[in-house]
PLY file of the C-alpha trace (Angstrom):
ply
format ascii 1.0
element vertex 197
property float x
property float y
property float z
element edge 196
property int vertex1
property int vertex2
end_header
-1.19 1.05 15.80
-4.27 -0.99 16.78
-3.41 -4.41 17.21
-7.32 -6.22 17.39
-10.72 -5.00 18.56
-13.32 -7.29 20.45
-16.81 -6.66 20.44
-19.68 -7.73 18.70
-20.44 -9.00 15.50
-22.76 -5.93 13.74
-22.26 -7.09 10.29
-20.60 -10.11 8.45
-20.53 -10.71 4.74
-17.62 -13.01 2.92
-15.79 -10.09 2.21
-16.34 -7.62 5.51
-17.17 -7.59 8.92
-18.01 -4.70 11.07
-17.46 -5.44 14.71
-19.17 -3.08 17.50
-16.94 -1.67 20.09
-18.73 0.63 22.90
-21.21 2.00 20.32
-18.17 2.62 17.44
-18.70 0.38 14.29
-15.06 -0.60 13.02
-15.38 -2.38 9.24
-12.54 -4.51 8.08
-11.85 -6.48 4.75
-11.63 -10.14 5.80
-10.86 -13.28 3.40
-13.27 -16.45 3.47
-10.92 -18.01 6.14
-11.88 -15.43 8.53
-15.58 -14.94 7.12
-16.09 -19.05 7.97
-14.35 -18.90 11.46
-16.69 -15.84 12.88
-19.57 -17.21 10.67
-22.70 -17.62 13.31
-20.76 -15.63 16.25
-22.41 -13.00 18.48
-18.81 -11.80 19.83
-15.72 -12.22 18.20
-11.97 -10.81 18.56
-10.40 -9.65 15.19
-6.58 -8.87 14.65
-6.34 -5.75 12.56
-3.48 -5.41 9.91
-3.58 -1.65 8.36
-2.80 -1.17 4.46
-2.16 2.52 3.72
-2.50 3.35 -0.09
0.29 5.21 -1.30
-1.49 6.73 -4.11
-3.82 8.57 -2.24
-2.92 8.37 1.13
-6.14 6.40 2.49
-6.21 3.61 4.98
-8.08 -0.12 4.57
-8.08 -1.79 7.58
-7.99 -6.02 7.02
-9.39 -8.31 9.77
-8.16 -11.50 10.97
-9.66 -14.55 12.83
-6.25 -15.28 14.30
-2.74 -13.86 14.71
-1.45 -16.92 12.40
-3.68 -15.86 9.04
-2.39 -12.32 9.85
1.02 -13.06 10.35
0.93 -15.00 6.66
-0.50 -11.85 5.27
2.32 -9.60 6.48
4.38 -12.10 4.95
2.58 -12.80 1.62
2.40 -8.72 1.13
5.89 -7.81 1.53
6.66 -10.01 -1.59
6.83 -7.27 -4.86
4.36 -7.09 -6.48
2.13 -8.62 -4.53
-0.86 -6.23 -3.01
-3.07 -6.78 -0.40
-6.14 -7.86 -2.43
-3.70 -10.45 -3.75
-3.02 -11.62 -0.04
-6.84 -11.56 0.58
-7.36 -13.65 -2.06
-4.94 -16.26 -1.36
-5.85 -16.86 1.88
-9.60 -16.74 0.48
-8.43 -19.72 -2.11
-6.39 -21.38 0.89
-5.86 -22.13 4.54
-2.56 -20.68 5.82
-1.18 -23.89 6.23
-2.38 -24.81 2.91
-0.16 -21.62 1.18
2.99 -22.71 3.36
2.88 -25.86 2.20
2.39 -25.31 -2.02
5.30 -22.80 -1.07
7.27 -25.32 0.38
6.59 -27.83 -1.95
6.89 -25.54 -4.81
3.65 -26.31 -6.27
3.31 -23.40 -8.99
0.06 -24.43 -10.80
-1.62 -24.68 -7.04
-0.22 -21.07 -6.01
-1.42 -19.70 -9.93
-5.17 -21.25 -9.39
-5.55 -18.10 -7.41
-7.70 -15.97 -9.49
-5.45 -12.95 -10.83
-2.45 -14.90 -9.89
-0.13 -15.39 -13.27
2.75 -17.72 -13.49
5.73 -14.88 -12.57
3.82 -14.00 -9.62
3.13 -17.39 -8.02
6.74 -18.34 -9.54
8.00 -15.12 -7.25
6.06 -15.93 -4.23
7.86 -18.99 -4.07
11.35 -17.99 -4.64
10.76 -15.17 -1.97
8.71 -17.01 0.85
10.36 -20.37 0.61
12.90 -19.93 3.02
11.03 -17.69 5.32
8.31 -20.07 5.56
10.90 -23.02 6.16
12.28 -20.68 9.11
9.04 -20.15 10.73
8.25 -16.86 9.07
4.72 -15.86 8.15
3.26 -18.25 11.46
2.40 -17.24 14.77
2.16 -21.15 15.62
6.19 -21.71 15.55
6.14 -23.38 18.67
4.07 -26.03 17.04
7.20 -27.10 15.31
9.76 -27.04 18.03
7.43 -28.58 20.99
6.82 -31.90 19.13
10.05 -33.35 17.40
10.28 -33.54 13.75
10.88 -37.41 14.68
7.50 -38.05 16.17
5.61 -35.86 13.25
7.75 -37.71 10.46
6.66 -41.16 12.21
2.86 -39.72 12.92
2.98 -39.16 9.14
4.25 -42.37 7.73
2.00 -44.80 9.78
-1.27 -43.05 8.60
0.18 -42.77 4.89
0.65 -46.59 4.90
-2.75 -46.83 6.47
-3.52 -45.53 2.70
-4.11 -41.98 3.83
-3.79 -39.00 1.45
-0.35 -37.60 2.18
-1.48 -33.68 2.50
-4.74 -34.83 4.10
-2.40 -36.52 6.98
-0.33 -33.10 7.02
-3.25 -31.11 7.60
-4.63 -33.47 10.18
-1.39 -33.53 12.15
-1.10 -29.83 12.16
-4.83 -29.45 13.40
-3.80 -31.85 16.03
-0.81 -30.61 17.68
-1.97 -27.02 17.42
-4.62 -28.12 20.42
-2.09 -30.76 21.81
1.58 -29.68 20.81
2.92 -32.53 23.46
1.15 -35.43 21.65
3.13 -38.92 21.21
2.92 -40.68 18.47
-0.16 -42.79 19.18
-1.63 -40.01 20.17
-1.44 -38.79 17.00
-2.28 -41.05 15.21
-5.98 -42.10 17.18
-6.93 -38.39 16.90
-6.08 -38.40 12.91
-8.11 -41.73 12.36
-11.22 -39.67 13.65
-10.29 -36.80 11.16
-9.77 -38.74 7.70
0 1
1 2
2 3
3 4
4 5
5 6
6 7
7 8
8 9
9 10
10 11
11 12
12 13
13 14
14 15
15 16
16 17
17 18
18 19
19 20
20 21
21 22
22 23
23 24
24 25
25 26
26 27
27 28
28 29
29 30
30 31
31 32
32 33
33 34
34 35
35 36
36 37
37 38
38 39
39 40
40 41
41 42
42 43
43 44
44 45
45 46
46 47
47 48
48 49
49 50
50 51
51 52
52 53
53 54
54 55
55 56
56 57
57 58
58 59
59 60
60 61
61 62
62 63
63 64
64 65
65 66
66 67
67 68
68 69
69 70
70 71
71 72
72 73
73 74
74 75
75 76
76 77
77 78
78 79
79 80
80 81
81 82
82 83
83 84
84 85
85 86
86 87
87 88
88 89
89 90
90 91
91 92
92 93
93 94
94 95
95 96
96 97
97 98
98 99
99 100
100 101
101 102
102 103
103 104
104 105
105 106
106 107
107 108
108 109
109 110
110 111
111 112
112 113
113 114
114 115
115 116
116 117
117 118
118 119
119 120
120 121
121 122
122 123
123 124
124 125
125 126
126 127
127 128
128 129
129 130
130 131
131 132
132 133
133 134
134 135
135 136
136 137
137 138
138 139
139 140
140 141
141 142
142 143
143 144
144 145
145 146
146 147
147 148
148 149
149 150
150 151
151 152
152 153
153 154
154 155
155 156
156 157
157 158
158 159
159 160
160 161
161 162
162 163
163 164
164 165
165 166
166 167
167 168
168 169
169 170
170 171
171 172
172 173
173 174
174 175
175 176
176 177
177 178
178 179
179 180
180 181
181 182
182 183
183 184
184 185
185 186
186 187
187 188
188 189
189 190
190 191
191 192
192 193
193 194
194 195
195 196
């Protein structure tokens, strides 16, 4: 099973990229996450997740930017139900961090804004991924969690909320932020989140 391909960027459209390995063109379905992170790129490495149709036996290869949008499309696809053009399109609508947090907070009408998404199928992706999500499932960043305490994030987080920050704006920022410095202290934290908002 082919776990990425590097090589250049041949084609790029929001829906597909072909990237050029040693003369062999390899096209792969990609959401807008991925389409805006190897948007202007020459070279570019692309995790591959393979969907084989059971109806007639073909193959569609999907691309990823990074392992983490992969990982949450393993995750979002082995809910019932749920197909990989679903996946696509939620992280299309969303960042992953984004999903794992309406999940987490159980926010149906965000998860059913996804075009083709009804209420029983955002309603199920919820009741299945919850948990998973809360264990570190569908994320390739779970070290992100454990590195920094939940003390110093919780603190990060109320500081720049009573600064009169939007509370998932201050999530998001923090997340950005210890992804490229998982050791940060709190002030840290908080000086590189007051350049973000």
């Amino acid at each position: 099973m082919t776990d990425y391909i590097s090589g250049k960027v041949e084609e790029l459209n929001p829906t597909q990229v072909v990237i050029d390995n040693n003369g062999i063109g390899y096209r792969m379905e990609i959401s807008l996450q991925t389409y805006a992170m190897l948007d202007g790129k020459t070279q570019a490495k692309v995790y591959i997740q393979t969907i084989v149709n059971t109806r007639d036996g073909g193959s569609v290869e999907y691309g990823f930017a990074n392992k983490d949008e992969r990982a949450l499309f393993q995750l979002i696809t082995s809910v019932s139900g749920v197909g990989a053009a679903s996946a696509r399109m939620i992280l299309s609508s969303f960042s992953a961090e984004e999903f794992r947090q309406a999940v987490l907070a159980e926010n149906v009408n965000m998860i059913k804004s996804v075009k083709g998404l009804g209420l029983k199928t955002a309603q199920r992706l919820i009741l299945e991924l919850k948990d998973k999500i809360a264990d570190g499932g569908g994320s390739d960043s779970a070290a992100l969690f454990t590195v920094t305490s939940n003390e110093v994030i919780d603190e990060a987080s109320s500081a720049l909320i009573m600064l009169g920050f939007n509370k998932a704006n201050v999530q998001k920022a923090i997340q950005q932020i210890l992804k490229q410095q998982p050791n940060a202290r709190v002030e840290d934290i908080i000086k590189a989140a007051l350049k973000m908002l």
